[in-house]
C-alpha positions in Angstrom: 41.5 18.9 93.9 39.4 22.1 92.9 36.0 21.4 90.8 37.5 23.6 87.6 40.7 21.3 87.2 38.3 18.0 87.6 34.7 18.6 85.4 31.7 17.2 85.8 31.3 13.2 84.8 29.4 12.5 82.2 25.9 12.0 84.5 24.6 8.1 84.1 22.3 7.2 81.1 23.3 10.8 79.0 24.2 10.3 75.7 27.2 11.8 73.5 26.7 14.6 71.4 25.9 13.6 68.0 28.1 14.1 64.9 27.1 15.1 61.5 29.4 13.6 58.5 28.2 15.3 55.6 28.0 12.7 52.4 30.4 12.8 49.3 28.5 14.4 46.4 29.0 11.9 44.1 27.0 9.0 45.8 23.9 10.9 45.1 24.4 10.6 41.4 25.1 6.8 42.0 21.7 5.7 40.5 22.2 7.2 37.1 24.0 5.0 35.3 21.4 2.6 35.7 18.8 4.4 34.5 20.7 5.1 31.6 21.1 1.8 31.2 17.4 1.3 31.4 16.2 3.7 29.0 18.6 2.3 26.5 17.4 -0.8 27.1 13.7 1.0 26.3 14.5 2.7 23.3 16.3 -0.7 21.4 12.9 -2.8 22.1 10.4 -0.3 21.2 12.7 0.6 17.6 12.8 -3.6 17.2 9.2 -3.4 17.5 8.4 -0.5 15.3 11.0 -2.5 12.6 8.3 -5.6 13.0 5.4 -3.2 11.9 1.7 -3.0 13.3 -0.2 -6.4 14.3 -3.8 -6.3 12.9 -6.5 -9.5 12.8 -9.0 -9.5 10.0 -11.8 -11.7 10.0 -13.4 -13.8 7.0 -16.2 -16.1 6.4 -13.6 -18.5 5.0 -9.8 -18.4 4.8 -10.0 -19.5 0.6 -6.8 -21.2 0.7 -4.8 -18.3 2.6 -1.8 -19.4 4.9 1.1 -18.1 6.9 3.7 -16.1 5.1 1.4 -15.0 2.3 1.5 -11.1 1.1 -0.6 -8.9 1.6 -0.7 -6.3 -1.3 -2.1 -2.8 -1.8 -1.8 -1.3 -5.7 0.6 -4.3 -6.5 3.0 -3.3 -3.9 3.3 -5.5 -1.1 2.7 -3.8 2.2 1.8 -6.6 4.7 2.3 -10.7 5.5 -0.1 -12.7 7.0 1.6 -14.4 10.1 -1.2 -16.6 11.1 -4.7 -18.2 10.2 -7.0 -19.9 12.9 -10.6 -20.7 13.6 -12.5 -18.2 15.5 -13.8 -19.1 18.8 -16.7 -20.3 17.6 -16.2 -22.6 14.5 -17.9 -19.8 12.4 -15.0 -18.1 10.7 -11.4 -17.8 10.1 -8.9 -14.9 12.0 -6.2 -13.9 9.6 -3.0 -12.3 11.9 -1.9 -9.8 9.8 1.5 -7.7 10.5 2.0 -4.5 8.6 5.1 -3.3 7.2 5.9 0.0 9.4 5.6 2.2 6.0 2.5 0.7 5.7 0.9 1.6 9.1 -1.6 4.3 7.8 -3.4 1.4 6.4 -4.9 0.6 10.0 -7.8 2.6 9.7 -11.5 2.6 10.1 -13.2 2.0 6.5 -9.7 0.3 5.0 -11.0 -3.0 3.5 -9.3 -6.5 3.4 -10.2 -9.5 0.4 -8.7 -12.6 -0.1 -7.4 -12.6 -3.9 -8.2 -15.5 -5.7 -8.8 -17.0 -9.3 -12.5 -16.4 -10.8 -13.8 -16.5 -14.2 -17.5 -14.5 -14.7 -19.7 -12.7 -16.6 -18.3 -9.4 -15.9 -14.4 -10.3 -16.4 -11.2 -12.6 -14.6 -10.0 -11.6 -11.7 -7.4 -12.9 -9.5 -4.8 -14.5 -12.3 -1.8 -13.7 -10.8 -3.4 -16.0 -8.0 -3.5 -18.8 -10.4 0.4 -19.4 -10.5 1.5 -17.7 -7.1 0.3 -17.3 -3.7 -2.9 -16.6 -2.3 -2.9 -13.1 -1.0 -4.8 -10.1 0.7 -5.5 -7.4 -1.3 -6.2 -4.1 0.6 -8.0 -1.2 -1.0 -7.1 2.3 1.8 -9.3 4.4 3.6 -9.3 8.4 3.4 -6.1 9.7 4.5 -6.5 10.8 8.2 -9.2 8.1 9.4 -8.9 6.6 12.9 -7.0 3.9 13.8 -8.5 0.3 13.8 -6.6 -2.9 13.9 -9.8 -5.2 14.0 -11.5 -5.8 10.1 -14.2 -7.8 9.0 -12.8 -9.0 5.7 -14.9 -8.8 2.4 -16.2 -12.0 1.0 -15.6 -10.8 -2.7 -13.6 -8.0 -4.4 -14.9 -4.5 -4.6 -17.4 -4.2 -6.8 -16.2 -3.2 -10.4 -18.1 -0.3 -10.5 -17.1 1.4 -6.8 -14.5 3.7 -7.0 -12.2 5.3 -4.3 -13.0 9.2 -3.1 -10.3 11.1 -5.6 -10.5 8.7 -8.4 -10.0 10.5 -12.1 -12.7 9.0 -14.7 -11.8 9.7 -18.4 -13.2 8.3 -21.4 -11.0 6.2 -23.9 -12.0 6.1 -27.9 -11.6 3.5 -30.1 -12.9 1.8 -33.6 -13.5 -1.3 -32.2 -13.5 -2.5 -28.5 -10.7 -5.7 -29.6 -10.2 -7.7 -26.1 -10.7 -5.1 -23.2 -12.9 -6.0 -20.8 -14.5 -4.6 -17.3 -12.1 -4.6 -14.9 -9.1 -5.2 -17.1 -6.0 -2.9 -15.8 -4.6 0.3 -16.6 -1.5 0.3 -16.6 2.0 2.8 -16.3 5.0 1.5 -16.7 3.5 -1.8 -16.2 2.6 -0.9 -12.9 -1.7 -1.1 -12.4 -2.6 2.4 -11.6 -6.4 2.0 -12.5 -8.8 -0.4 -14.0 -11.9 0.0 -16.9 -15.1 0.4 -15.5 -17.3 0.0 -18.4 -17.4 -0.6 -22.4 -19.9 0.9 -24.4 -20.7 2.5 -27.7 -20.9 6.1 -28.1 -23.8 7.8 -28.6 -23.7 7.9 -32.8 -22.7 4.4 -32.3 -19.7 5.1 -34.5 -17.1 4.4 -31.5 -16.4 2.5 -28.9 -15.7 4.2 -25.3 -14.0 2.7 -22.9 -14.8 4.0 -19.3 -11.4 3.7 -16.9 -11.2 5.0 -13.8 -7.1 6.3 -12.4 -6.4 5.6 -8.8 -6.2 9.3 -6.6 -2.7 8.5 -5.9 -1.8 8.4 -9.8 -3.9 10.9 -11.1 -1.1 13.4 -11.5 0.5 10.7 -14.0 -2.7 11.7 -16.6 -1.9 14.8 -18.7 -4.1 16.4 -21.5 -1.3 15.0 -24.0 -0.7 11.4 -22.9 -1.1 8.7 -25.0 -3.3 5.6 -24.0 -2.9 2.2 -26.3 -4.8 -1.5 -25.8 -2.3 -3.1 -24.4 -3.8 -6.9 -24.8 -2.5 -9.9 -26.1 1.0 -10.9 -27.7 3.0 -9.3 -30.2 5.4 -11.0 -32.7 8.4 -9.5 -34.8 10.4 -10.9 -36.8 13.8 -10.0 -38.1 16.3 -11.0 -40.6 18.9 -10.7 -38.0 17.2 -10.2 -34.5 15.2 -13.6 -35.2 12.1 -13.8 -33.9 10.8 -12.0 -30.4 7.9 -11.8 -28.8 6.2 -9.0 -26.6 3.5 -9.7 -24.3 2.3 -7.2 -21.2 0.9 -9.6 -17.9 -0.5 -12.3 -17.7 -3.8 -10.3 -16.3 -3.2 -8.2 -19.6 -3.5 -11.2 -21.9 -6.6 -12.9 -21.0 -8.9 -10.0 -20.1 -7.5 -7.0 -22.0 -6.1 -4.0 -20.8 -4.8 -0.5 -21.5 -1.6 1.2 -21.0 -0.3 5.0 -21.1 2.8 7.2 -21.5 3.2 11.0 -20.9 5.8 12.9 -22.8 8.8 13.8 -20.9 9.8 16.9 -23.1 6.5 19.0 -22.8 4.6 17.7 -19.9 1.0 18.7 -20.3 -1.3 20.1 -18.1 -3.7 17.8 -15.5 -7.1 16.9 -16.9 -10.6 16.5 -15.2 -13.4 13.6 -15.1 -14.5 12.9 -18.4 -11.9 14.1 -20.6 -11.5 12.1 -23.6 -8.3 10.1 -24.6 -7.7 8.4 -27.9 -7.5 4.9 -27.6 -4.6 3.3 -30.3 -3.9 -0.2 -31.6 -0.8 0.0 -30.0 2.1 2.0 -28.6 4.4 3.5 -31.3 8.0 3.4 -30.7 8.5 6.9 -29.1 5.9 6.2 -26.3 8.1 4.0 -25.1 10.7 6.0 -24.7 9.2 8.9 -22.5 10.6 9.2 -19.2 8.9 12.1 -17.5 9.4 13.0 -13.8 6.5 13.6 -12.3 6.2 13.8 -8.4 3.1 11.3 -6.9 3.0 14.0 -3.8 -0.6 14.4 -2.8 -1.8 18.0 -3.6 1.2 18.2 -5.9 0.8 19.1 -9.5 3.0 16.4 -10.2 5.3 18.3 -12.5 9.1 18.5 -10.9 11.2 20.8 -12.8 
């Protein structure tokens, strides 16, 4: 038999030619649906955090009665709960667990400052009623807009002193005949909401008035117009009708004891913003149409407040 009809044998130990089997396409796309999956799984737990709001510990001296599930308020608005109260590590002070509401983040910031709210009678006023029949809570007065973040506070022992306002707050002066029952650090009030407080009473300088020094929170000084109308708003009212009976009108409880002054602006002929120290008359009390205004006026920083 000739060599060319019988080929070589495959020589001892050689191995077969290798094959290549290229691989379907779609296996390399096998590991996306997992990670899919995954950052799904990512995005749910970080929004059900953000939902919870931002932990922050603030520590006192002494927690004055404060416990779990307590607010924690900023400009009567609620913006926070306290979810826990221990000892600190060394037997010195109380740790207050805080957990913001997420609208309510920006108040994390270096120079924000924490008190705990609570009944107390003095020479310059009484503060903390609405502590008297509710909860304790934490009252929260904000830093400047744009501070850094902190989540670590060392809680004031006492309110902010009467007398220390916040960067942006509007001072005007109030006239009156007599003072009646306002007092330093009574409220000022809009729509019964506090949007400022009086920060002194004194005569005037012929001694022929009374002026009342209040001071308007920055974020409500677009509320003040050259022709609103301010009125003591202590104490009750009575009136009594033939055929309505008798009904009585009383402002808060805060109102009541320590005096306090509210304000309208007209709705029809919104006037224009005012500066420190212009001067406000101070009535009795509100008439009838006061009550009625209903002016929108935007509360936008930078805003002249006026929405057309």
């Amino acid at each position: 038999m000739s060599e060319a009809a019988n080929p070589d044998p495959v020589a001892p130990g050689a191995l077969p030619e290798a094959r290549i089997v290229p691989r379907r396409a779609w296996g390399s796309w096998a590991w996306l649906a997992p990670a899919i999956a995954l950052v799904a799984v990512a995005a749910l737990a970080y929004q059900a955090i953000r939902e919870r709001g931002l932990p922050i510990e603030i520590s006192f001296a002494n927690g004055r009665g404060i416990s779990a599930n307590d607010p924690v308020n900023c400009r009567g608005v609620q913006v926070g709960v306290v979810e826990r109260v221990r000892l600190d590590g060394d037997l010195q002070g109380v740790i207050v667990s805080v957990r913001l509401f997420p609208d309510s983040e920006p108040l994390a910031a270096e120079g924000t400052q924490y008190w705990i709210v609570r009944p107390e009678v003095s020479l310059k006023g009484v503060t903390g009623l609405d502590a008297l029949l509710g909860p304790r809570y934490i009252e929260v007065a904000p830093a400047e807009v744009g501070s850094p973040r902190k989540t670590r506070f060392e809680g004031l022992e006492s309110p902010l002193p009467i007398g220390k306002l916040l960067p942006g707050t509007l001072e005007i002066v109030l006239r009156a005949t007599r003072r009646g029952s306002v007092t330093i650090g009574a409220p000022v009030t809009y729509r019964d909401m506090r949007v400022g407080r009086v920060i002194d009473v004194r005569l005037s300088p012929d001694s022929t008035r009374v002026e009342v020094l209040a001071g308007i929170e920055p974020a409500y000084v677009p509320l003040v117009r050259d022709n609103s109308r301010f009125w003591n708003a202590s104490g009750v009212g009575v009136d009594f009708g033939l055929f309505g009976g008798l009904t009585l009108r009383a402002d808060s409880l805060e109102s009541i004891l320590t005096g306090g002054v509210a304000f309208a602006t007209p709705d029809k002929k919104t006037g224009e913003p005012v500066h420190n120290g212009h001067v406000f008359e101070l009535a009795a009390k509100a008439e009838d149409e006061w009550m009625t205004w209903e002016p929108s006026i935007s509360l936008d920083a930078g805003s002249q407040g006026v929405e057309p």
